[in-house]
N, C-alpha and C positions, 0 to 999 in steps of 0.2 A: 504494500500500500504506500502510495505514495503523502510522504509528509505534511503535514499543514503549513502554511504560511503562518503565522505569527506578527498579530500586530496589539497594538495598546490605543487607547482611546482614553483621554483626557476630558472626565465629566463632571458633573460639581460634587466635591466631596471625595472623589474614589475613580481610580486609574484601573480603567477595566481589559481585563486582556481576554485575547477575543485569535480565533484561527479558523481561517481560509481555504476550501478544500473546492478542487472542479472550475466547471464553468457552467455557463448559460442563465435563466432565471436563480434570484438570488431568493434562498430558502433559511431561512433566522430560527435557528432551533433552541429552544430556552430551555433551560435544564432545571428541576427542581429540586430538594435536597440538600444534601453537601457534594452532589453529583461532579457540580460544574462541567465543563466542556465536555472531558471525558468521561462522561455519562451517557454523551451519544458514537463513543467510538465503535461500538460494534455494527450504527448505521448509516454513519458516515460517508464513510469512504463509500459502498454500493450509492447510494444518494448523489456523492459530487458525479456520477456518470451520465449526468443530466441538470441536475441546478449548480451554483455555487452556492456550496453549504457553507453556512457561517454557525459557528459555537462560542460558545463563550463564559467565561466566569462571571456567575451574580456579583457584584455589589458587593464585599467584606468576605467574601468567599473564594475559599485556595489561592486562586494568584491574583486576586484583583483586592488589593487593599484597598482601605477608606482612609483617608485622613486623620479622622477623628475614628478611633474605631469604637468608641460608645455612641456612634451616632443613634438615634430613630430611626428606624427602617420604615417605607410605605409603598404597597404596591404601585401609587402614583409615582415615585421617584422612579424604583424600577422599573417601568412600563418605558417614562422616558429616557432611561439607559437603552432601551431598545428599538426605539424611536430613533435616538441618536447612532445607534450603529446602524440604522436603516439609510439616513441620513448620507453617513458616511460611504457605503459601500452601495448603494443602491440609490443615489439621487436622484432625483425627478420620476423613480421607476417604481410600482406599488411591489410588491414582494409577496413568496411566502412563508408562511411562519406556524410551528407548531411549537408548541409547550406542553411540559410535563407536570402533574402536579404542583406546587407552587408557581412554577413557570407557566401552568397552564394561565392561573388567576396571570399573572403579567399579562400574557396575549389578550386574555379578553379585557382587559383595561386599552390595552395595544389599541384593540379594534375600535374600542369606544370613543379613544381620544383621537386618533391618527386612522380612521376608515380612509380615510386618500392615500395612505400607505402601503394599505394590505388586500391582498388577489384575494386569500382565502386563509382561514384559523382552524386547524387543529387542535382542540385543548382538550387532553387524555387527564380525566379524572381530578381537576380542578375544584379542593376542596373549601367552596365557599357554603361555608355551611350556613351561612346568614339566610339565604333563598328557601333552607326548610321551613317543615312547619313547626320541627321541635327544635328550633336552633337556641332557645333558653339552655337546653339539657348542655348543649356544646361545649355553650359559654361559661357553663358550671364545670365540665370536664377540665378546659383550660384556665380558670381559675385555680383547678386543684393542682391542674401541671404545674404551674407558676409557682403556687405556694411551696410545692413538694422541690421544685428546683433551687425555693433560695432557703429551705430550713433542711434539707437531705441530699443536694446533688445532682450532679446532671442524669446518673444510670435510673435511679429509682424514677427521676420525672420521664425520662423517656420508657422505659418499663411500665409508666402511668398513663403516657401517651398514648405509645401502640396498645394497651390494653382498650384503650376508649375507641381507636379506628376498625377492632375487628366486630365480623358481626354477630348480631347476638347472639348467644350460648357458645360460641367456640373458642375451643380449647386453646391456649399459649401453644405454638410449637415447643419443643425440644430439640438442642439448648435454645433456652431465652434468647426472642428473637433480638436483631438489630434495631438501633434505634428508628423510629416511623421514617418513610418516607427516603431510606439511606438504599443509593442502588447497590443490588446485589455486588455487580460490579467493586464498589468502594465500600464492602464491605471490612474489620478486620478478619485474616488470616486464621484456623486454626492452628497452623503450624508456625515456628518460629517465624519473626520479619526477617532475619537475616537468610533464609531459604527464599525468600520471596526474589522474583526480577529488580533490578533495582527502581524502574518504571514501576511497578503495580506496589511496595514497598511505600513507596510516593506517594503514592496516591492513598494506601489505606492510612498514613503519618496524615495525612493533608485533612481527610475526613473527619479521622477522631481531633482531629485539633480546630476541627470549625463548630463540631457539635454544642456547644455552649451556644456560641452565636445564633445559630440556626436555630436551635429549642428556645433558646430565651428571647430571642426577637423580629427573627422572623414566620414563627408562628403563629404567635399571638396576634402580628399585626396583619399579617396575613389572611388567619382564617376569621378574622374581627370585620373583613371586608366587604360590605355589601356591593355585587355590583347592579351596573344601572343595567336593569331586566327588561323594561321598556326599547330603554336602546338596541338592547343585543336584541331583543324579539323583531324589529325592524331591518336589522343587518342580519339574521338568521341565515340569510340564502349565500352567504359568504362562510358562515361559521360551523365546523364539522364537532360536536359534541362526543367524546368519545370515553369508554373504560373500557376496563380488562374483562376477559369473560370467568377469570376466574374471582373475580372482586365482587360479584352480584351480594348484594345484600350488609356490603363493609361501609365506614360512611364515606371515604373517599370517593365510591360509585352512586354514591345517590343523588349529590345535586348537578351533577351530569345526567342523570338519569329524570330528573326534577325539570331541569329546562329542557332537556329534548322534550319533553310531555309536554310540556307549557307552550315550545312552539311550534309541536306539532312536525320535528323534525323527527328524524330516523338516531337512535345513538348507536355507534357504531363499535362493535366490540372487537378489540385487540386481543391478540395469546396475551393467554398468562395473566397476571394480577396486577396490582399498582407500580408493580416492577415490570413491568412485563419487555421494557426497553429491553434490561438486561439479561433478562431470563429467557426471553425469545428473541434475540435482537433481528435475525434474520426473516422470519415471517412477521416481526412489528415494522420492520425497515418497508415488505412487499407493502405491504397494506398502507401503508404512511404513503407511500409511491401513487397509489392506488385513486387515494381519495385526496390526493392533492390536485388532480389530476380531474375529477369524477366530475 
């Protein structure tokens, strides 16, 4: 596979780095997580053999520091991080863009703000839970995350997290899963890091070291997000609602499942679960192909 280009993008607050794969239409893939870039490398590369794929690090995540690094996170900031890499790498030209979880919530702010920007939106499993009908429960959930992160630590709040994302009655895997929302991919290792490539090493060092950030502020602010429903219901005919087929009934699949109902659109189900990038990346990659396209 051929290398990515590498470039940095100077934004307010935070130096976002950002790489370059292919040609042709320019395709903005948002990562959610502590994923960052390479959380879409298993669908990349097949991808740049038709768009120029752009990836990139969020905001205070792996390689793209903040200035401030206690800044306030807000999907609006980040939505125009990706606005501005549109900007830069695709001017005057509208794009396509898909997002994953957290990233998904970016895109569709994306669409809301900048629709003269974007062909069409993919947003896999995009947990705004504010669009339920029981989003009090949520809001009670992540108050007790919060709580539990600054009187017990980051393992027990994320252990508190993923417990509140599965669906009802089921069981914790074994061993105790990864923290919510971390792709398998940038998972840690069972076996020693020094067995590890020095590449993937990297990457699971990069994950566990953003974990704090990520559980303490951008989930909260994130899943606190109401978006504008009326807008998106208007833009529908551009915007591809989607989850995993093995996610039915977890809450990350429901308010994806909520607004295809509401506008009467089709939701489109991917392999595999809220991971499903990494756990299937080669049939999540055809199917991304598919209805980018559709």
């Amino acid at each position: 596979m051929t290398s990515p280009t590498v470039g940095h993008l100077r934004v307010d607050g935070a130096d976002l780095r950002y790489e370059v794969r292919g040609s042709g239409p320019l395709l903005l893939l948002i990562p959610g997580g502590t994923g960052g870039a390479s959380s879409f490398d298993g669908v990349a590369g097949d991808l740049a053999g038709e768009y120029t794929v752009v990836t990139y690090d969020p905001r205070g995540l792996t390689r793209s520091p903040l200035d401030d690094p206690e800044a306030r996170q807000s999907v609006a900031q980040h939505a125009d991080d990706a606005f501005r890499l549109l900007e830069l790498l695709s001017p005057g030209e509208p794009a396509l863009v898909a997002g994953c979880s957290s990233g998904a919530i970016v895109a569709l702010h994306l669409l809301v703000t900048h629709p003269e920007r974007v062909l069409r939106v993919v947003a896999h499993e995009p947990p705004v839970v504010e669009v339920l009908p029981d989003a009090a429960d949520h809001r009670a959930l992540l108050a007790r995350v919060d709580e539990t992160f600054r009187t017990e630590g980051l393992m027990p709040a994320a252990a508190l997290f993923a417990a509140g994302l599965r669906r009802p009655g089921d069981e914790p895997p074994t061993p105790e899963p990864a923290p919510a929302y971390q792709p398998a991919s940038e998972q840690p290792a069972a076996r020693p890091e020094a067995e590890l490539p020095p590449e993937a090493a990297g990457r699971a060092e990069r994950t566990m070291a953003d974990m704090p950030y990520f559980l303490g502020r951008i989930v909260p602010s994130f899943m606190a997000y109401t978006p504008d429903v009326e807008r998106l219901h208007t833009l529908s005919d551009r915007l591809v609602l989607a989850a995993g087929e093995e996610s039915r009934g977890e809450l990350p699949y429901r308010p994806a499942a909520f607004l295809a109902d509401l506008f009467g659109t089709e939701l489109v189900h991917f392999p595999g679960g809220h991971v499903g990038l990494t756990t299937h990346p080669a049939e999540f990659g055809a199917l991304l192909r598919k209805v980018l396209t559709a």
